[in-house]
PLY file of the C-alpha trace (Angstrom):
ply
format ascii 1.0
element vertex 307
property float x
property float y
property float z
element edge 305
property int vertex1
property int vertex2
end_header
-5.30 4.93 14.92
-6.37 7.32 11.51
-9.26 5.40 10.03
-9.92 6.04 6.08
-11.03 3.59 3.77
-9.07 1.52 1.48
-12.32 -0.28 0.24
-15.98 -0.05 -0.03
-18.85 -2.56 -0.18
-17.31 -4.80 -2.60
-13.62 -5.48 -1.51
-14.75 -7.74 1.58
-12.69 -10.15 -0.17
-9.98 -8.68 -0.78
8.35 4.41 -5.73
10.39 5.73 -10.06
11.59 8.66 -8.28
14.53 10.67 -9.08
16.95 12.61 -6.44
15.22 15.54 -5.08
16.42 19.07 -5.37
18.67 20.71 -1.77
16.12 22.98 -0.67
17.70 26.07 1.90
14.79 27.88 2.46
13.43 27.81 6.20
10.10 26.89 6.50
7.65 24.80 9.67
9.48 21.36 9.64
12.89 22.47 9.50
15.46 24.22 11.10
17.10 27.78 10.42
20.13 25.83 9.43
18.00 23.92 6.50
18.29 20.70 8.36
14.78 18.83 8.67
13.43 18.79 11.98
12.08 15.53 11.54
9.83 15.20 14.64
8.00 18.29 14.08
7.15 17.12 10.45
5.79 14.26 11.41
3.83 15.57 14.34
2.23 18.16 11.44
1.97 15.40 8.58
-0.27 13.38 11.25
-2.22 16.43 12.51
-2.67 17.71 8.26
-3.65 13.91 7.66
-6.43 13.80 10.20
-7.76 17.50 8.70
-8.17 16.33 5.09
-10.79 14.17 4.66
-13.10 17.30 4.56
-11.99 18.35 1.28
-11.80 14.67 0.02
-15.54 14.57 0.55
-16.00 17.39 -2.15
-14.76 14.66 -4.69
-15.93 11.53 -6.46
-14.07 8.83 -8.54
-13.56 6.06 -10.12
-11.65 2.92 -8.25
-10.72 0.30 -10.45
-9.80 -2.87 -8.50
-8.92 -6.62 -9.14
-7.83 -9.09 -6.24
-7.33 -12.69 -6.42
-9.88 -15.16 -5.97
-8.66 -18.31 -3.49
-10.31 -21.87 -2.90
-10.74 -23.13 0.35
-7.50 -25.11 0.20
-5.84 -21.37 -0.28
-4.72 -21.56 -3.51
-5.45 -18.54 -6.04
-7.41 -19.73 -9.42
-7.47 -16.50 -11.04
-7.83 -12.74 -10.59
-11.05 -11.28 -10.45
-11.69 -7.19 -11.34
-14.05 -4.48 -10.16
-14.89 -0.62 -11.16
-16.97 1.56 -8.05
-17.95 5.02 -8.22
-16.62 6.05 -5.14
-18.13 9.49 -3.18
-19.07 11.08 -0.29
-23.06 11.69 0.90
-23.11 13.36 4.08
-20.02 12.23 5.62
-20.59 8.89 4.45
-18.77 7.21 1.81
-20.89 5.38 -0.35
-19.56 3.05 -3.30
-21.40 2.24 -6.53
-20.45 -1.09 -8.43
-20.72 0.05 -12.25
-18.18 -2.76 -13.91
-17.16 -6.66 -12.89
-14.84 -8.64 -14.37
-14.77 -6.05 -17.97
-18.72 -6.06 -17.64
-21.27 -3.08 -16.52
-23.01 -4.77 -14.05
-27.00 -4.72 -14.08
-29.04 -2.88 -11.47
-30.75 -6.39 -10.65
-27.21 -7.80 -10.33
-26.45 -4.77 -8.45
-29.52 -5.39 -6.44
-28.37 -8.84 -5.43
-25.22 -8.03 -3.75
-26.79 -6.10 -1.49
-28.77 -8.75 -1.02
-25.89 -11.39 -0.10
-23.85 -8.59 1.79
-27.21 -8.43 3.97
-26.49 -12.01 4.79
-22.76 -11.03 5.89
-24.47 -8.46 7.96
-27.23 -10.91 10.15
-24.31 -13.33 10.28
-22.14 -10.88 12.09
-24.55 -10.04 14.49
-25.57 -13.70 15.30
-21.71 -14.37 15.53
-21.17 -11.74 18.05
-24.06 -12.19 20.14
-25.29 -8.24 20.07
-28.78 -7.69 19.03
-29.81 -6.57 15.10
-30.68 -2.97 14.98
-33.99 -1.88 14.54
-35.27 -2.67 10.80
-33.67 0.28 8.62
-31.47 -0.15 5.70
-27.79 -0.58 6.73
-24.61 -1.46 4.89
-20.66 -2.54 6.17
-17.77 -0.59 5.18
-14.48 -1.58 6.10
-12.15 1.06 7.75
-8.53 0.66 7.17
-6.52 1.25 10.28
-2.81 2.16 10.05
-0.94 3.26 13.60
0.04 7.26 11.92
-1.60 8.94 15.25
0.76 6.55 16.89
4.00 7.75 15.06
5.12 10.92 17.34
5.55 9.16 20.70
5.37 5.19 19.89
7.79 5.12 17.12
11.46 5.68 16.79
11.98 7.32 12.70
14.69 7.72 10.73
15.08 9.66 7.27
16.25 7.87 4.77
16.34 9.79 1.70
14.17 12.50 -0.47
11.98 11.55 -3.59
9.90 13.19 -6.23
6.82 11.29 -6.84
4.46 13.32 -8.57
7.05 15.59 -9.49
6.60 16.82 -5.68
9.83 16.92 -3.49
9.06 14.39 -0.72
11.32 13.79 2.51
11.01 9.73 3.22
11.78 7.95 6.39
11.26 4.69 7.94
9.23 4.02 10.97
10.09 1.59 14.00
7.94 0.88 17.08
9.77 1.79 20.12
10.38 -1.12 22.24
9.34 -1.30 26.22
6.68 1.26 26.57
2.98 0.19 28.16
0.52 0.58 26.04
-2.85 1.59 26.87
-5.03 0.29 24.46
-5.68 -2.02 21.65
-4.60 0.36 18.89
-1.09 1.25 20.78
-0.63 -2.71 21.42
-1.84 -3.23 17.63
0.74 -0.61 16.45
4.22 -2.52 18.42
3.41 -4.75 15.42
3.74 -2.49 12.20
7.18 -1.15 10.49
6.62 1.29 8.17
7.95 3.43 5.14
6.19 6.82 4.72
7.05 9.74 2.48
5.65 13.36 3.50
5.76 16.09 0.64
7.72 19.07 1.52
5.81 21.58 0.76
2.05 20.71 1.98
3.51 18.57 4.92
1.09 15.70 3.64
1.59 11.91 4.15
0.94 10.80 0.77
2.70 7.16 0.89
2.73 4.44 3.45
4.02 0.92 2.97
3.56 -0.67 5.96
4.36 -4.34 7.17
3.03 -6.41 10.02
5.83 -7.84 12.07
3.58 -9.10 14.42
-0.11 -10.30 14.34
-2.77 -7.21 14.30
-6.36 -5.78 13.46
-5.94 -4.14 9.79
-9.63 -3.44 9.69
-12.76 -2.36 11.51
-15.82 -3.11 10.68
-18.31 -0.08 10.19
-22.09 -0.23 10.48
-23.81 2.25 8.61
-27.20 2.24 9.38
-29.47 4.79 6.98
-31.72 6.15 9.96
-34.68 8.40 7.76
-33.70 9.87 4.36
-30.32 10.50 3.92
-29.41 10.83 8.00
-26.89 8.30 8.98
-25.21 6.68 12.18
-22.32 4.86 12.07
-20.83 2.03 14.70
-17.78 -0.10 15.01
-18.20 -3.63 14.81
-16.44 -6.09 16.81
-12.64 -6.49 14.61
-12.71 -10.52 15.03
-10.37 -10.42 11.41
-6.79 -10.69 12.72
-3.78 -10.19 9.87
-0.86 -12.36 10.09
2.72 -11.59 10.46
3.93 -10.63 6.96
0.81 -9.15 5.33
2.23 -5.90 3.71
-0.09 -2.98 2.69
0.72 -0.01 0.43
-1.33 3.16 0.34
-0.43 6.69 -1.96
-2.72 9.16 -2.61
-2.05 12.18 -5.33
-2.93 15.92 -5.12
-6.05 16.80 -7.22
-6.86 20.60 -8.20
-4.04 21.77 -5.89
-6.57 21.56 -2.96
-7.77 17.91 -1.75
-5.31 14.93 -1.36
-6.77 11.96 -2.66
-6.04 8.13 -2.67
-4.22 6.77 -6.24
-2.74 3.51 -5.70
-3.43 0.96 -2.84
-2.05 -2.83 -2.41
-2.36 -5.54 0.33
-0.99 -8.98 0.24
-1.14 -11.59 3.40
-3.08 -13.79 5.61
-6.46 -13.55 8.08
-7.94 -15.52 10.34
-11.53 -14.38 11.40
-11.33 -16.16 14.87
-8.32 -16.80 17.05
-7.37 -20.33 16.22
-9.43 -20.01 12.70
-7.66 -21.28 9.36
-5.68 -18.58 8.38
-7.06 -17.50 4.49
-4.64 -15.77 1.82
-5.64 -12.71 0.54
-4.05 -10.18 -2.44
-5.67 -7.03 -3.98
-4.96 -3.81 -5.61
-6.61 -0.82 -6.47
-6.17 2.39 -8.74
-7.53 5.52 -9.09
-8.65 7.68 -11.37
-11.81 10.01 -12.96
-11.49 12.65 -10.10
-14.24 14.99 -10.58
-15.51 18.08 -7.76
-19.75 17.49 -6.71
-21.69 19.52 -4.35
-21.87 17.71 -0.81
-25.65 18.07 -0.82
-26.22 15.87 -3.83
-28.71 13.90 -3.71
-28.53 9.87 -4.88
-31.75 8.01 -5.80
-31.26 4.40 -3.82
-31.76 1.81 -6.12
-35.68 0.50 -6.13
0 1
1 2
2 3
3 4
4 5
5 6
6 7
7 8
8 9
9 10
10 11
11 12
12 13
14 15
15 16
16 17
17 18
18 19
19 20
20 21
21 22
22 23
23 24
24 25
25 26
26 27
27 28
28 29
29 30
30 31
31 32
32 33
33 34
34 35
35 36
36 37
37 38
38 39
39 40
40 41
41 42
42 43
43 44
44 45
45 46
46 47
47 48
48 49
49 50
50 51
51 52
52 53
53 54
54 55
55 56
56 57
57 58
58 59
59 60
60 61
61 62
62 63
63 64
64 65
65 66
66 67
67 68
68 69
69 70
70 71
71 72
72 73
73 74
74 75
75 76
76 77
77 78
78 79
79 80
80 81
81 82
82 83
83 84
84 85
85 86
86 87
87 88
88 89
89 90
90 91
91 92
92 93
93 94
94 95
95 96
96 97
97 98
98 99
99 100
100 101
101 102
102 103
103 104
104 105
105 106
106 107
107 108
108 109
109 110
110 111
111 112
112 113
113 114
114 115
115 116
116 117
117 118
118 119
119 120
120 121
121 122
122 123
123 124
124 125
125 126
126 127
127 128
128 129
129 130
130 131
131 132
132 133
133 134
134 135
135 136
136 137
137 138
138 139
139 140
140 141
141 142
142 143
143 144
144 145
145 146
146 147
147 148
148 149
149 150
150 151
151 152
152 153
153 154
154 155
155 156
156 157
157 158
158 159
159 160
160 161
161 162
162 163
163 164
164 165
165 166
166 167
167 168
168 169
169 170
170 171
171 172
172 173
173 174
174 175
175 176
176 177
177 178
178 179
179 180
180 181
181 182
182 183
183 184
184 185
185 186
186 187
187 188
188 189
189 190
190 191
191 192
192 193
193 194
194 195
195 196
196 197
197 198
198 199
199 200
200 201
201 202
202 203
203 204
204 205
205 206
206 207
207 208
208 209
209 210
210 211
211 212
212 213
213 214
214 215
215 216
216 217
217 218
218 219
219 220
220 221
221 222
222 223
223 224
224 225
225 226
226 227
227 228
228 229
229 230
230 231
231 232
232 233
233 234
234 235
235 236
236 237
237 238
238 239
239 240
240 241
241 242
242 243
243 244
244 245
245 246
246 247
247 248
248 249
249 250
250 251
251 252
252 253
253 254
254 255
255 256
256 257
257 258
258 259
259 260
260 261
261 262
262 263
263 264
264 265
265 266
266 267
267 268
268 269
269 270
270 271
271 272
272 273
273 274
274 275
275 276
276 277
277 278
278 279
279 280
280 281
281 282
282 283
283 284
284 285
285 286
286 287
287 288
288 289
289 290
290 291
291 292
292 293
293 294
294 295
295 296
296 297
297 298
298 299
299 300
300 301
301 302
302 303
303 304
304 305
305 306
């Protein structure tokens, strides 16, 4: 499965388009006829979508969020909202919590959630029986998984229509796992279990909207231990995925071109159910985020960790 983040250290809770234009001119992804060959663009949306994270990282930005906050008995009292300066360090995304519910948060506030994610941390290791790393500072993130490496050989697609979002021509097409084939790992087993929507723009060959729908029960996220080795060196490792989504959670990612260079995420919404153990009480769970501030940095910026 592609791997990119839908939320940093704080989410652990968690089309108006008009007809496009005919276009006639050949280019890769269709035929001399002007017919789209609809396999090949997929096969080079998936390969361009794996390629452009490295421009991504040359950006930072603002994520505004808000996601509803549930009781134990599941039901929602109220909808909570977040702001995180979002960037890259070294291949690392890092997220800053500036704003919480309409409020700059303090750095002593700030201070304390890392405190209380450290907790979610040890408890994760106890829970899965594996050893604590050596003392070092080290954070989650949570790595959205959606089957898109899966979509040229596991999944049957049919075009549906062509939109402008963006004011980009975009060919659109549903997604269908293809039924009978053995798969050969837990991400092609995890994948029988999403239908999804996706729109690729014409002219870049970019994915740059999924909405995506579990028809079955499936991992939606991996865990990611980032452990902060000396300095500003990093090492990352995957977590066990214990958190299960239900049949019927729904996700929706899009992501906008910035500069006419990086593509970069602008809207992103899930809605559905968890369970963090097999047999677990399933927990609700609704959030959104947008997008906006976009600004270029040097990758070799340095951040001053908070004291």
């Amino acid at each position: 499965m592609i791997c990119f983040r839908l939320s940093a250290i704080l989410l652990l809770l968690l089309f108006s388009a008009s007809p496009a234009p005919v276009v006639t001119v050949w280019n890769a992804g269709q035929s001399a006829s002007g017919a789209v060959d609809l396999p090949e663009l997929v096969r080079q949306a998936v390969s361009n979508f794996r390629a452009r994270r490295q421009r991504a990282e040359n950006y930072t930005y603002l994520k505004h969020g808000r996601f509803k906050r549930f009781d134990g008995r599941g039901k929602s009292s109220r909808w909570e909202t977040s702001t995180i300066e979002t960037m890259f360090l070294h291949g690392v995304q890092d997220g800053r919590l500036i704003e919480y519910n309409g409020r700059p948060v303090p750095v002593e506030q700030q201070k304390m959630q890392w405190e209380k994610l450290q907790e979610v941390i040890n408890q994760h290791w106890e829970t899965t029986n594996t050893s604590l790393p050596e003392r070092a500072e080290f954070y989650y993130e949570r790595e959205l998984h959606l089957p898109l490496e899966q979509l040229p050989e596991f999944f049957n697609v049919v075009r549906t229509d062509e939109k402008v979002v963006d004011g980009r021509a975009n060919h659109c097409m549903k997604a269908v796992p293809k039924r009978g084939y053995n798969a050969s790992n837990d991400d092609e087993r995890d994948a029988q279990n999403f239908e999804m929507k996706i729109c690729i723009d014409e002219k870049d060959k970019e994915i740059n909207k999924v909405e995506a729908k579990l028809i079955g029960d499936a991992k939606l996220f991996n865990p990611v231990l980032v452990k902060i080795v000396s300095g500003s060196n990093t090492q990352k490792s995957v977590g066990d995925p214990n958190q299960i989504y239900l049949a019927g959670t729904s996700v929706i990612i899009e992501w906008t071109k910035i500069n006419d260079e990086a593509w970069l995420p602008k809207y992103a919404y899930l809605k559905g159910r968890f369970k963090l153990l097999p047999g677990a009480k399933a927990f609700p769970e609704e959030g959104e985020a947008t997008y906006s501030d976009y600004k270029k940095f040097r990758v070799d910026t340095q951040i001053v960790p908070i004291p």
